[in-house]
C-alpha positions in Angstrom: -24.3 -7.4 1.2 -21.2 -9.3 0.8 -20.1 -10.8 -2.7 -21.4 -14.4 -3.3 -18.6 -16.2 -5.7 -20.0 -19.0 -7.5 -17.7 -21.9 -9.3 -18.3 -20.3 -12.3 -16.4 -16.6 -10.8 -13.4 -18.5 -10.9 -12.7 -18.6 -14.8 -14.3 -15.1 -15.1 -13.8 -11.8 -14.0 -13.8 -11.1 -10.6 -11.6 -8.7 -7.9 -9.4 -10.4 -5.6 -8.7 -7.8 -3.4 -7.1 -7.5 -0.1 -8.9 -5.9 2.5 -11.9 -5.9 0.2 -15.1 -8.5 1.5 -14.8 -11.1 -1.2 -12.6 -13.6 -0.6 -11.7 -16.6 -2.8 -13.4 -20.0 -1.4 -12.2 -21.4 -4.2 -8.3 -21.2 -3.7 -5.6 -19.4 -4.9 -6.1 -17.8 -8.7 -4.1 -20.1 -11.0 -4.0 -17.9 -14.0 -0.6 -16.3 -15.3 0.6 -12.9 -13.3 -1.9 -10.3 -14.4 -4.6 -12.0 -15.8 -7.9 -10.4 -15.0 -9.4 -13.4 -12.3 -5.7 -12.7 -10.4 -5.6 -9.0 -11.0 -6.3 -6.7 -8.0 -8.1 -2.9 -7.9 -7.5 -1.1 -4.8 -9.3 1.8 -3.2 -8.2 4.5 -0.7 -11.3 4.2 0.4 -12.6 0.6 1.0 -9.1 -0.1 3.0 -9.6 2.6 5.4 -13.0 1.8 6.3 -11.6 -2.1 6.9 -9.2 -0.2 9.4 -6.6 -1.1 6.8 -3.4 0.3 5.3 -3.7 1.3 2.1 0.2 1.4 1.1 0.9 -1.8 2.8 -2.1 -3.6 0.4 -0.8 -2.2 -2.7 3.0 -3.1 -1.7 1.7 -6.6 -2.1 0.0 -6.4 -4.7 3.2 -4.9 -6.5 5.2 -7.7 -4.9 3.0 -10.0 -6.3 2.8 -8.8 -9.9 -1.0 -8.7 -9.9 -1.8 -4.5 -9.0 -3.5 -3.9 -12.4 -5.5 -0.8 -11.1 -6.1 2.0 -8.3 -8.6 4.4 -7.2 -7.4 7.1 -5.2 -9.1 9.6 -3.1 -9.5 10.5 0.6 -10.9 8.8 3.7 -11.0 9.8 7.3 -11.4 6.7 9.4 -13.6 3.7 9.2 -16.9 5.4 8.2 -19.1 5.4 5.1 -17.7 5.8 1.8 -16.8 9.5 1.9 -14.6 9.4 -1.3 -13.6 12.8 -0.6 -10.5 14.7 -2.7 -7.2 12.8 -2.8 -5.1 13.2 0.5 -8.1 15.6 2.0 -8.7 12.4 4.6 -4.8 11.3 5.6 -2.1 13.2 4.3 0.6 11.4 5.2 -1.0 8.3 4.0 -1.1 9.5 1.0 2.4 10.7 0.9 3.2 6.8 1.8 1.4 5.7 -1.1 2.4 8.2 -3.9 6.4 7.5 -2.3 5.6 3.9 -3.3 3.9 4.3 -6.5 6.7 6.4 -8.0 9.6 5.3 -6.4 8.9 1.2 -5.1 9.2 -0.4 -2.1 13.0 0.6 -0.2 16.1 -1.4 -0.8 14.4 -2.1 -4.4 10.5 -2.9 -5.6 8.6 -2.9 -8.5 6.9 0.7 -9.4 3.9 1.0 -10.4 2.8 2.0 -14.3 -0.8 2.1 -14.6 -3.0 5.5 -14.7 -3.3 7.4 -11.9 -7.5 6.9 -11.6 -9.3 9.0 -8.8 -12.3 8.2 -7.7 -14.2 10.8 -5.8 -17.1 12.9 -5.0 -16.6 16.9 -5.8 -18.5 18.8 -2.5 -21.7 19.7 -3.1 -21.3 23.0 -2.3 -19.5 23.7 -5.1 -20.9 24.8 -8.8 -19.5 23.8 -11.6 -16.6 25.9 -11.4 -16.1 24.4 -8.0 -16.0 20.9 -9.2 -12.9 21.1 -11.8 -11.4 23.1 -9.3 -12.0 19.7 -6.9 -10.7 17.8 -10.1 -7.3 20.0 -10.0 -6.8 19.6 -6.5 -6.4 15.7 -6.9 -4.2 15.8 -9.1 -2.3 18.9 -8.1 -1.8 17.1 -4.7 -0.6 14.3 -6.5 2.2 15.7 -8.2 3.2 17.7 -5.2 3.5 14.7 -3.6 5.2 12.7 -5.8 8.1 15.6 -5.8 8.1 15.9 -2.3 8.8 11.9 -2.0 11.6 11.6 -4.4 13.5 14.5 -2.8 12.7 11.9 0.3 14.2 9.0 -1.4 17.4 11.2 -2.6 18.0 12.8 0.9 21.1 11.2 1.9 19.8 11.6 5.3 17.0 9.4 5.2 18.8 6.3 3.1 21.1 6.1 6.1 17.5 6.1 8.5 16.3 3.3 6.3 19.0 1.5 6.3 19.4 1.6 10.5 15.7 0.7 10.2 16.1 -2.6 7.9 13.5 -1.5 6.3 15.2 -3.6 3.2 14.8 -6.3 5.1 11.0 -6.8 4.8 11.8 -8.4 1.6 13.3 -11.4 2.6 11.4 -14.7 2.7 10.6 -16.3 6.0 12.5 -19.6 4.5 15.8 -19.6 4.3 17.3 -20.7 0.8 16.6 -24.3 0.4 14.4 -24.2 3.7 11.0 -26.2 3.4 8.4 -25.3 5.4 8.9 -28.9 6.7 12.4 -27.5 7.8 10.9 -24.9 9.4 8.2 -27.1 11.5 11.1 -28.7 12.9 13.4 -25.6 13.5 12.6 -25.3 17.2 14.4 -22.0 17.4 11.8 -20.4 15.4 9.3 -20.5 17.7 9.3 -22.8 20.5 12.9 -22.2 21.4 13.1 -18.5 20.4 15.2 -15.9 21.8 13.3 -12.8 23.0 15.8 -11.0 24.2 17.4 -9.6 21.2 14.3 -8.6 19.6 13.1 -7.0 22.7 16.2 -5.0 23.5 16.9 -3.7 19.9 15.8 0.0 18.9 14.1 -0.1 15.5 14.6 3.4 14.3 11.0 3.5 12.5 10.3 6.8 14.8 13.5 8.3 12.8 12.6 7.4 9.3 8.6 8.9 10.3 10.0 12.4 11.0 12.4 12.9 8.5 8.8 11.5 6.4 7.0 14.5 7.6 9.5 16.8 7.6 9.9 16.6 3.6 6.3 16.4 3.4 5.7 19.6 5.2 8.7 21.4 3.1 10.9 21.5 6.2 14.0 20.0 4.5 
């Protein structure tokens, strides 16, 4: 059943989320960055069974100033909760997410500094033994990863890749510096008037930046 805000939700505590089924009927929070009626939680999890991207919802919530906790585990695909060990579901997923955690979003982007929370189910085929060993693996994984991704980030090879990629260049506001949006309305080149052909006819270089990506997460460079 989906989340039912009231009137009241609004000046308590409640999880704006992206992805997530509650949404705000209320309008946007109006509390300072971080307070807890504007924070967000996100979960490995609850994105992938939305069919969403995990690493692009926390890169806005970082952008935003408002990612006050995570939950990581694994997922594979828009089932049931599965909650299984961290990266067991989509290991490159969670190589994108660790590689933004530790080292923000390219050309520059808040990190994030919160715990590291995991949120998962051991097997139950294991005994006791078994289920610190499940424990380990989560975090184990974690810092493998988070090596693996800043040897990413320094490989000299793969600034030059994200730089062909403008991948920078996700940063920059639609409007332009001074722009209203009432500018914008009026800006016929912007959409009714708007060149294709450029667009079309440019290579993007995303397939580039992907394998060098899997190539430092497999050890290969």
């Amino acid at each position: 059943m989906a989340p039912q805000p009231t009137k009241q939700d609004k000046f308590g505590f409640g999880l704006w989320t992206i992805g997530w089924q509650a949404r705000d009927m209320f309008g946007e929070a109006t509390r300072p960055v971080l307070a807890g009626v504007e924070a967000v939680h996100k979960l490995v999890g609850h994105e992938h069974m939305a069919s969403l991207n995990y690493t692009h919802g926390i890169a806005q919530a970082l952008w935003a100033g408002k990612l006050f906790h995570i939950d990581l585990n694994g997922q594979k695909g828009p089932r049931y909760d599965q909650d299984l060990v961290f990266g067991f579901g989509d290991l490159l997923q969670a190589f994108s997410t660790v590689d933004l955690l530790e080292n923000g979003a390219p050309g520059g982007g808040p990190t994030y500094d919160g715990d590291r929370h995991f949120d998962y189910k051991p097997p139950r085929t294991e005994n006791m033994e078994g289920v610190w060993k499940s424990a380990r693996s989560s975090m184990e994984l974690y810092l493998i990863l988070r090596d693996r991704s800043r040897a990413f980030r320094a490989d000299p090879e793969v600034q030059e890749a994200l730089e062909a990629a403008r991948v920078a260049e996700l940063s920059n506001p639609t409007l332009a510096d001074g722009e209203t949006y009432e500018d914008l309305l009026q800006d016929r080149t912007a959409f009714e008037d708007y060149d294709l052909d450029p667009g079309r006819k440019q290579g993007y270089g995303f397939s580039r930046v992907g394998r060098l990506a899997v190539q430092h997460l497999l050890g290969a460079r």
